[in-house]
C-alpha positions as CSV (number, residue, x, y, z in Angstrom):
1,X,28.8,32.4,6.1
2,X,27.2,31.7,9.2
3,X,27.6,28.3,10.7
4,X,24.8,25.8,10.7
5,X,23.7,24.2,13.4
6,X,21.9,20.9,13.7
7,X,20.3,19.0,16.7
8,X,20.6,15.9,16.9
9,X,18.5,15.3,20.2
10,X,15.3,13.0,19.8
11,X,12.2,14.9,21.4
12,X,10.9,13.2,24.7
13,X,7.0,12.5,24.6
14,X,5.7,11.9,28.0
15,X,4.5,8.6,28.8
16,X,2.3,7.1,31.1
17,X,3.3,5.9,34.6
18,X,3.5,2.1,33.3
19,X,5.2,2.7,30.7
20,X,8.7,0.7,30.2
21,X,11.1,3.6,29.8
22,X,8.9,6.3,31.6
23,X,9.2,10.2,31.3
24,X,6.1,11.0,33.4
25,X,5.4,14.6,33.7
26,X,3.0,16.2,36.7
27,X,2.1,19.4,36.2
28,X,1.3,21.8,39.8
29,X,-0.3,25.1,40.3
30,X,2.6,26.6,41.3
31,X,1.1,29.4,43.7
32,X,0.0,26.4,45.8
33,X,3.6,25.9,47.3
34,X,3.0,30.1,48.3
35,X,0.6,30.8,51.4
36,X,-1.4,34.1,51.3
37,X,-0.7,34.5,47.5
38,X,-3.7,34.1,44.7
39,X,-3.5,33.9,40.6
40,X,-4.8,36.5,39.1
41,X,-7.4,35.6,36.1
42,X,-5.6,34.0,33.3
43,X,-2.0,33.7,34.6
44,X,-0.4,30.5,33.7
45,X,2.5,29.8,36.7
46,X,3.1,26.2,36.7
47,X,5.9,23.6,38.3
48,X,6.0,20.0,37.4
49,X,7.6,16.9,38.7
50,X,8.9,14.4,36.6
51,X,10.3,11.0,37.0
52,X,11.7,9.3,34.4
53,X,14.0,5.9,33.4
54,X,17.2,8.1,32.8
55,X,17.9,5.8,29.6
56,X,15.2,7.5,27.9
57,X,15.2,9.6,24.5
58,X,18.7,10.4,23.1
59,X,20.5,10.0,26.4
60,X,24.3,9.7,27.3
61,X,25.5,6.7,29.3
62,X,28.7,7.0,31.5
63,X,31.1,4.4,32.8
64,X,29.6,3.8,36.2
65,X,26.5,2.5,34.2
66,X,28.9,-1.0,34.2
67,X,32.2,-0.2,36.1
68,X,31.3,0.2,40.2
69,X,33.8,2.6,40.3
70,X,33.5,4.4,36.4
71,X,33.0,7.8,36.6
72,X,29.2,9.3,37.0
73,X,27.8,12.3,35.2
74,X,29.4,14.7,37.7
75,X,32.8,13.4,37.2
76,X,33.2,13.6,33.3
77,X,34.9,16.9,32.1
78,X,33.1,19.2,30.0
79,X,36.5,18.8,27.5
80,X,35.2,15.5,27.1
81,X,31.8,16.4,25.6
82,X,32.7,19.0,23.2
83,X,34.7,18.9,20.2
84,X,35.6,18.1,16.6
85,X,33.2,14.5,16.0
86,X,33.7,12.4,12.6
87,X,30.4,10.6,11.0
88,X,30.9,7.1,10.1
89,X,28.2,6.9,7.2
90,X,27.3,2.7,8.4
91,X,23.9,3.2,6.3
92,X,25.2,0.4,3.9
93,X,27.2,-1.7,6.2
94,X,25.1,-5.0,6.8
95,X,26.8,-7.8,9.4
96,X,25.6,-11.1,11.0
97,X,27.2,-10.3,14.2
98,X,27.3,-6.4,13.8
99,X,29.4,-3.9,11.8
100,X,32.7,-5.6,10.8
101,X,35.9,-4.0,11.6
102,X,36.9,-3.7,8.3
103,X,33.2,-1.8,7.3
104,X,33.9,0.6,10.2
105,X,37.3,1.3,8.5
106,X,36.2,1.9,5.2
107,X,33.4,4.5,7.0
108,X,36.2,6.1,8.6
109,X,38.2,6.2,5.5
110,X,35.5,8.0,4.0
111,X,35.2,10.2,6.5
112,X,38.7,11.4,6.4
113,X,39.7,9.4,9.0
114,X,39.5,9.1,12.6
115,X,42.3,11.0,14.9
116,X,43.0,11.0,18.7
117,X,40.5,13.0,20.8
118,X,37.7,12.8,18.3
119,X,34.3,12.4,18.9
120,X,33.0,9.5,16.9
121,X,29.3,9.3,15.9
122,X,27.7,6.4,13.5
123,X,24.7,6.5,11.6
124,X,24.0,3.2,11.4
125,X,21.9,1.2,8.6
126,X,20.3,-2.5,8.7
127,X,22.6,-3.8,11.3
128,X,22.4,-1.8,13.9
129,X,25.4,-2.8,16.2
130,X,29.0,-3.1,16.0
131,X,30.9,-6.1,16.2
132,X,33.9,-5.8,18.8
133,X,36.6,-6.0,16.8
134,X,34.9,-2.5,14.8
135,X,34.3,-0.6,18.1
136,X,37.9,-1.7,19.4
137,X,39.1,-0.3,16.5
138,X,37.9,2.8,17.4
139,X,38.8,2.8,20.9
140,X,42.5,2.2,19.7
141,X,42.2,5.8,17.4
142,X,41.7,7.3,20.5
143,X,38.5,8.7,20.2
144,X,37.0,10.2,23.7
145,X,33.3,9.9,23.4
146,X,31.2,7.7,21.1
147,X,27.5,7.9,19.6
148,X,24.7,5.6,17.3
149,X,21.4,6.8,16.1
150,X,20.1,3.4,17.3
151,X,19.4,2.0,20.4
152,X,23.4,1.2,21.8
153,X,26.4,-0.8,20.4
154,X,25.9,-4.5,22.5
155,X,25.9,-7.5,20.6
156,X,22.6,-8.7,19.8
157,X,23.3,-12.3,19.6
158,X,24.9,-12.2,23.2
159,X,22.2,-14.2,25.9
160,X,25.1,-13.7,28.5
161,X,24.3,-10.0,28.9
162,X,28.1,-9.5,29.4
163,X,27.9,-5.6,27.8
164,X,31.2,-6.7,25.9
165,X,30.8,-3.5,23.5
166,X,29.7,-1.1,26.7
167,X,33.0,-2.5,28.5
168,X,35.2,-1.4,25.7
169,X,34.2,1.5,25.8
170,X,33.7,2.0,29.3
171,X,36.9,0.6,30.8
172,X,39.0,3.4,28.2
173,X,36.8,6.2,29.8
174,X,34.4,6.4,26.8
175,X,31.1,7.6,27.6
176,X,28.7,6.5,25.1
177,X,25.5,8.5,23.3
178,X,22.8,6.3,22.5
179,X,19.5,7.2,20.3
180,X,20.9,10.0,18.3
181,X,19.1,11.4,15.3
182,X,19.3,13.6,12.4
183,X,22.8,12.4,11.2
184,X,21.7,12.4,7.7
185,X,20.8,15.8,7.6
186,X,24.6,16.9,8.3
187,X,26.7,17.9,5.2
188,X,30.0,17.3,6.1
189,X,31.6,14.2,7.6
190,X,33.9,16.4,10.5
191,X,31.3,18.6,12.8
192,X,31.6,20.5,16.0
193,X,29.4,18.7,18.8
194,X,28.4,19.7,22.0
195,X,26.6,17.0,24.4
196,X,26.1,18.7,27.3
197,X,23.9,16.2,30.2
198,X,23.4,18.1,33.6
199,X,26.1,16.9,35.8
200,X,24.9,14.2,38.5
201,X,26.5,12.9,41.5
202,X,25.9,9.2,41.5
203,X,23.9,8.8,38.5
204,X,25.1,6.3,35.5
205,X,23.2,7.8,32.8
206,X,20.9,11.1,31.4
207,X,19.0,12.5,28.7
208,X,20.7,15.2,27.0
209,X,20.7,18.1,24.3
210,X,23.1,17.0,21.4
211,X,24.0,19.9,18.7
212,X,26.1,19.8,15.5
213,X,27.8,22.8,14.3
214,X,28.8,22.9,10.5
């Protein structure tokens, strides 16, 4: 049987230039940048600039986005973005102050558990955050990167802005995938992943493609 493969990357739509998390896209005649050299009727040869918030779309953010001296995009190993993931089913879980440890447990029970080196992904349902004591938890399984299909892991009731969740994660060496989608159309709770961001010197954060393989 041939395998399946999902993708679990949100598509980009550009936005306007005011727009709070930008992906403007400027689109050139291409044979402008070329002296001497003209189109010939109906060719389409086009370049385009883009600038962008790099927390846009489903997008992978790496230690330096908190740590001054966390690794950037160009410094995480390829190892480290590829690899067997488990899917914490957290559709149900429901939490004042995010998704209790022992919910994130009973997800990973389900799942068959979670095991060192894994990449750990959760679909998340109502509350759409973990508590700390559920994403320590998974730090302490040894998992190596982590994902959400919502918008990141802080606590929403924190007006400090102290990125307690991010710093768990950050300070282990766990980069984190934020805005993933599609979880609910995988099949199994163990998947192959590949999230593959273009490698960046100095840079804390990217979109990126994001495929399943079942």
């Amino acid at each position: 049987m041939a395998p399946r493969i999902v993708d679990l990357t949100r598509v980009i739509r550009p936005t306007g230039a005011d727009a709070e998390r930008k992906f403007v896209v400027n689109i050139h005649d291409a044979l402008a940048e070329i002296p001497g050299k003209e189109r010939p009727a109906g060719e389409w040869y086009v370049m385009s600039d883009v600038a962008l918030m790099n927390h846009v779309g489903t997008h992978i953010e790496m230690p330096f986005h908190c740590l001054k001296e966390g690794a950037d995009l160009a410094q995480v190993p390829v190892e480290q973005l590829c690899g067997e993931a488990v899917i914490l089913d957290l559709t149900g879980a429901e939490a004042e102050f995010g998704v209790t440890l022992e919910q994130v447990q009973a997800a990973a029970q389900a799942a068959g558990g979670v095991r060192p080196g894994d990449i750990a992904f959760g679909r998340m349902g109502p509350t759409k955050y973990f508590s700390s004591a559920g994403l320590a938890w998974l730090v302490e399984q040894g998992i190596k990167l982590m994902g959400v299909d919502s918008g990141g892991v802080e606590l929403s009731h924190d007006t400090t802005h102290a990125n307690v969740n991010h710093l768990l994660l950050f300070r282990a060496g766990i980069p984190l995938i934020e805005n993933l989608t599609n979880l609910g159309s995988l099949t199994k709770s163990r998947v192959q992943v590949y999230a593959l961001p273009v490698p960046v010197s100095g840079l804390d954060a990217f979109p990126l493609r994001v495929i399943a393989v079942e």
